[in-house]
N, C-alpha and C positions, 0 to 999 in steps of 0.2 A: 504494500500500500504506500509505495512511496510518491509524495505530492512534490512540489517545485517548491515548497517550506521545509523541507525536508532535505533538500542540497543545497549545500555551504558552497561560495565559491573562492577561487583562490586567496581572492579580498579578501573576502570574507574568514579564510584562516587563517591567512596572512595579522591580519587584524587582532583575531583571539588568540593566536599563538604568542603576541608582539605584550599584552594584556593579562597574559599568563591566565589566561580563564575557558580553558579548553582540557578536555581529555581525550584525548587523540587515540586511535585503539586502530593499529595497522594489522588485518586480517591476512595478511600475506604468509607467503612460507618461510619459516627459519632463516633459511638460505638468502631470500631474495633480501629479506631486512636488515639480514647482516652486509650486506652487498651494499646497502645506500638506504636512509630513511629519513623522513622529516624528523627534525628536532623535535626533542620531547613527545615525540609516539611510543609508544607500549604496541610490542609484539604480541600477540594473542590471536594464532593462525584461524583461519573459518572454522575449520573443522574441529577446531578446541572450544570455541568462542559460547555455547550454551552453557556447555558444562562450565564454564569460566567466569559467567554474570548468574549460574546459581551459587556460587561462593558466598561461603560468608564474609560477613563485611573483615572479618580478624585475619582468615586465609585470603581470602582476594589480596590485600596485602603485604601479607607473608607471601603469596607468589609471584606478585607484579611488582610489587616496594611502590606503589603506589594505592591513594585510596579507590576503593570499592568506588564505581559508579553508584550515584542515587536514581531512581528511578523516574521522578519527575526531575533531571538536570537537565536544562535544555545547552550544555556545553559537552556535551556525549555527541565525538565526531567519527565515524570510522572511515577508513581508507582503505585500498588496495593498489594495483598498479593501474585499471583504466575505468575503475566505477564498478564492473560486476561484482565482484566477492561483497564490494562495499555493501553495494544494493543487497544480497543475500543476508549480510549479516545487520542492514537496516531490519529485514525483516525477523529475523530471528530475534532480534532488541526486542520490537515492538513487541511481538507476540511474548514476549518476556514479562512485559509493561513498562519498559524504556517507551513510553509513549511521543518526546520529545527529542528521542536521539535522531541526528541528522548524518547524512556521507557527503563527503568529499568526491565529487562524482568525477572529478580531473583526476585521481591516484598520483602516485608519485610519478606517474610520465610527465605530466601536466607541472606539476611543481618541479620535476630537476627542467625542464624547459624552461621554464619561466626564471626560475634560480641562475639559470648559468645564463639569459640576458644581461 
């Protein structure tokens, strides 16, 4: 169910990244994040990513070193490399009750493009 409120655009994280009022959550593979990532994203691959936002807020944590997403935060952004993954684990949020989480529908192709301008 993802609407055009629901994608952030590069401004637009450019802006909350700069603001420090973002939680960025890059659903990519191991591999690819270690390779090159936006600043201050948390690796938490798709196919981890339910299991990963039913944590409790203690281990969420303890596995991320960062805090536990809230449910109603509308600074809950995920990313991938060109929008898909993103878009899947939009949906996986929502159905979660992340009813406010948003993607980054450029992924990191979009940002190292724009970066290396």
């Amino acid at each position: 169910m993802i609407s055009e409120y629901s994608v952030v655009s590069y401004e637009q994280l450019k802006n909350m990244l700069s603001r420090r009022n973002i939680q960025l959550f890059d659903v990519r593979n191991p591999d690819e994040y270690l390779a090159g990532r936006i600043p201050d994203s948390v690796n938490i691959p798709l196919g981890d990513l339910e299991e990963s936002l039913n944590l409790s807020p203690e281990h969420f944590k303890q596995t991320f070193e960062v805090p536990a997403p809230l449910k109603d935060a509308d600074n809950i952004v995920f990313h991938c490399k060109s929008g898909n993954r993103s878009g899947k684990a939009l949906d996986i949020a929502y159905n979660l009750g992340f009813t406010r989480a948003r993607h980054y529908k450029g992924g990191y192709s979009e940002w190292v493009e724009r970066e290396d301008k």
